[in-house]
N, C-alpha and C positions, 0 to 999 in steps of 0.2 A: 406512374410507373414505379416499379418496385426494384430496385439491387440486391442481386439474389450469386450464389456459386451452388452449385449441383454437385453435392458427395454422396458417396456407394461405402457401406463399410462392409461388403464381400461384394467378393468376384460375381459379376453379373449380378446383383441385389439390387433391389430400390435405389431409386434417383433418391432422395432427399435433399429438400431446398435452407439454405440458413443462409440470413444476413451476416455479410462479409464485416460490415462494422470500420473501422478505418483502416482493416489488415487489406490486403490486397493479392489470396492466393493465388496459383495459375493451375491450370489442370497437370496433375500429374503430382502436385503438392498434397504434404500430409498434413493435416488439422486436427485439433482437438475441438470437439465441440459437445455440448449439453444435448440431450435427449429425452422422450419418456422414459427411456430404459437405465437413464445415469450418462454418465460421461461417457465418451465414446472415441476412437480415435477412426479415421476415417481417411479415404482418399478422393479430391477434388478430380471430378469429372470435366464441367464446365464450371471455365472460370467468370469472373466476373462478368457481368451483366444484366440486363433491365430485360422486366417481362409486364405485360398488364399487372393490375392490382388483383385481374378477375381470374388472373389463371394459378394464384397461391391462395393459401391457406392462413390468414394473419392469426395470430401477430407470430414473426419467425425468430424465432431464438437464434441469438449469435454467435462468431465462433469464436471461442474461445481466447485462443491463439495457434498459431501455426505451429508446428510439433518441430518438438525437438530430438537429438539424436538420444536423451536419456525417453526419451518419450518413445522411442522408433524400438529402443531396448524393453521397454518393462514390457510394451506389443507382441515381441517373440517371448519373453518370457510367458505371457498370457497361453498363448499358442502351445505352450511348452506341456503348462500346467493343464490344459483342455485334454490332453493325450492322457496326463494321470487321473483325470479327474471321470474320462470317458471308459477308463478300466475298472476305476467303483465303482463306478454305478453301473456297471452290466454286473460285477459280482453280485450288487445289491438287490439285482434285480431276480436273477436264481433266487438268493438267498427267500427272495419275497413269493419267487414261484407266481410272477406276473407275466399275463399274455400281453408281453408288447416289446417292440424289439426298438432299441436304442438308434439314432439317427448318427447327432451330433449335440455337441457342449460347446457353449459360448460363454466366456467370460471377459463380461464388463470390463472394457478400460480402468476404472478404478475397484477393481477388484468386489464391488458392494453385491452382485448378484451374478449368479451364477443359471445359466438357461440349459434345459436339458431335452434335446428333439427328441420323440420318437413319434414312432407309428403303429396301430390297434384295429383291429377289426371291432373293436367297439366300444362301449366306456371301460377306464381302467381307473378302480379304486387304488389309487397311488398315495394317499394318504400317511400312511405308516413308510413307504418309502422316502416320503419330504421330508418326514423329523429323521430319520434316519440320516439323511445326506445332509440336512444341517447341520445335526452335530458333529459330523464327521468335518465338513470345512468351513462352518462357525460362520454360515452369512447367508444372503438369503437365499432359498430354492424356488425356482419355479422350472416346472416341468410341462412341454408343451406338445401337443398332440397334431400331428401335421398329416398331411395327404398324400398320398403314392408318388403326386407330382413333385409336388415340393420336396419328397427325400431324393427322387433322380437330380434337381437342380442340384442339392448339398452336396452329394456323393458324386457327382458325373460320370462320364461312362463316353462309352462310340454309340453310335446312333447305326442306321439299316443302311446311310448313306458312308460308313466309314469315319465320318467327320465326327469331335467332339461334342455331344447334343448340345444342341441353340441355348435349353433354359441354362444351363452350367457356363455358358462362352459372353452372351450377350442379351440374354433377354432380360427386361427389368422386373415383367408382368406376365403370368400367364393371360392367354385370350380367351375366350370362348371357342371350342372345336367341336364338332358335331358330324353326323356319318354323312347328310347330307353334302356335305365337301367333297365329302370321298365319290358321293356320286355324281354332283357337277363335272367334278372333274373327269370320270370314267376310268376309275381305281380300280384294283381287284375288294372287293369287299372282304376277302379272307384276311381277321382281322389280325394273323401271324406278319402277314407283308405291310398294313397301314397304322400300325403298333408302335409305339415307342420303348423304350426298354422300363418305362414307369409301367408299361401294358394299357396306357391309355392312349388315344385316339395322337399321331403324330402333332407336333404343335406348327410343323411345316406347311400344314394341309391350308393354314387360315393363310400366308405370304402372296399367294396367288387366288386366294378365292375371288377379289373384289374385281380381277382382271376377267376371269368365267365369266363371272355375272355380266356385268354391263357389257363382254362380246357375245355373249349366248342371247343377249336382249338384240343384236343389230343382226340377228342370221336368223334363217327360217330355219322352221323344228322337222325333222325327220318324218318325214311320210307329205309333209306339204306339195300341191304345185308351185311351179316358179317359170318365169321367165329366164331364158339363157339368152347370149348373145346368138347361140346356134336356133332359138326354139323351146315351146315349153317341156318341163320333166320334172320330173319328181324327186324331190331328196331323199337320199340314199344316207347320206352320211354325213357327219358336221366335226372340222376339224379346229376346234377352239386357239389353237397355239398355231399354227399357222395362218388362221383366221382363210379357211377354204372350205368351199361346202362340193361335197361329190352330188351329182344330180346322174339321174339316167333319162335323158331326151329320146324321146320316141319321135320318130319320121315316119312317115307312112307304117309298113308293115313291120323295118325294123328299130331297132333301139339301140342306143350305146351313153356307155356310164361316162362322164370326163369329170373333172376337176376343175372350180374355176375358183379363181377369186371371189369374199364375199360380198365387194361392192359392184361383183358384176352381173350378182342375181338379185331378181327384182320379184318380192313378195305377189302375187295378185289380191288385188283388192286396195294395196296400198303404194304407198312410190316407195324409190328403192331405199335401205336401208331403218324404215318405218315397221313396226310389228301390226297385225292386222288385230280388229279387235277379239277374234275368235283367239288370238296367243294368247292375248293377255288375261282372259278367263281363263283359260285352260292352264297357264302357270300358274296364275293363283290358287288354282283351285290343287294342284299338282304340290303347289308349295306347303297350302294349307295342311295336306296330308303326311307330309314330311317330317312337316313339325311336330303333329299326332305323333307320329313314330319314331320320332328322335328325342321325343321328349324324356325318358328315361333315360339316355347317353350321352347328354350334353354333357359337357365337361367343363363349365362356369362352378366345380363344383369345390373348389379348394381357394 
């Protein structure tokens, strides 16, 4: 077992794991600690605690020490200087007559590197803008090219639900989201209403996917017979969040549609709540196609 403290250095950003060392911080605490990127000041998520060996990344760098108030200071000053440092480099960027439009500016805890987001519809020879901003603040540049998603996370914004979007409030990772979702679930596919304000696929849509799936596995598919408590009929309709399947049961000459609970229709062919083997081909094969055609708009793509 490993002792480990879990710090974020932005709002909703990566977890990052580093040995506590004999400091003892608690969540909510500020740290300084070492990184690839230089020093870093950071705030404790999850505090101390032990995790397998198999679920880190050895060997974890430690933390430094717990921050101080002159420490909490040179932080906003950092912040201060991102604001001036985020106005040259858009002048620099006219100046360059470069297709790319600036994100955000991060500077290093110890001042040694300066990070500059933006985003491109495609390679941007930024070259001559690097020595450029070097000289201008005498340290290092690097300039980093990011995805539609990742600028909605830095920037944030309201979402179609009102609320502040998820990547900006608490998400660590993006997931994988694909249109497929959209159709488990029985979405409008007009992609104005399942959009996020990055213009990519919601990141909402994967929260409930895994709950579809394995109930859309325990209900029979639309157009099936079924047993009813009343008699057999035909499904009509399947309602996943409720978990109720509409059937229309036919009696002699006439017919009528009800509603029942889904443990209280019974597949034929199979006992209740078992999918027949005719489903299970048929969604593969259902699934298989899906995939074909979603494979262009996956969004695992940033």
């Amino acid at each position: 077992m490993a002792t480990i403290i879990g710090v974020r250095f932005r709002n909703a950003g990566k977890l990052y794991y580093f040995d506590p060392g004999s400091l003892w911080p608690t969540a909510g605490d500020a740290v300084i600690v070492e990184t690839a990127r230089g020093v870093e000041y950071g705030e404790v998520v999850t505090g101390v605690h032990e995790v397998p060996d198999d679920e880190i990344t050895p060997p974890l760098k430690p933390v430094v020490r717990i921050a101080t108030v002159e420490d909490a200071q040179r932080q906003q000053e950092n912040r201060r200087k991102e604001k001036e440092a985020y106005a040259i480099c858009q002048r620099k960027i006219v100046e360059h007559n470069l297709e790319m439009k600036l994100v955000s500016v991060e500077y290093t805890f110890d001042n040694s590197k300066i990070l500059f987001y933006f985003t491109a519809n495609g390679r941007v020879d930024f070259r001559a803008l690097v020595k450029n901003l070097a000289a201008v603040f005498k340290t290092r540049i690097e300039l980093k090219q990011i995805g539609v998603r990742d600028e909605a996370k830095m920037l944030g914004g309201l979402g179609l639900c009102g609320r502040p979007v998820c990547c900006a409030q608490f998400m660590g990772d993006f997931q994988p989201v694909s249109i497929k979702m959209a159709k488990e679930q029985s979405l409008s596919l007009n992609p104005t209403k399942i959009s996020g304000v990055c213009g990519r696929l919601m990141c909402c849509l994967k929260y409930e996917q895994d709950h579809y799936e394995a109930t859309r596995k325990r209900m029979p598919r639309v157009g099936r017979d079924v047993m009813t408590p009343d008699g057999l009929g035909t499904v009509q309709e399947i309602n996943i969040l409720k978990e109720t399947v509409r059937v229309r049961v036919t009696s002699g000459d006439s017919s009528e549609i009800k509603d029942y609970p889904a443990d209280q229709v019974r597949r034929l062919g199979g006992r209740r709540g078992e999918p027949e083997v005719a489903d299970v081909d048929e969604e593969f094969i259902e699934t298989a196609v899906d995939t074909i055609e979603d494979e262009d708009i996956l969004l695992d793509d940033e």
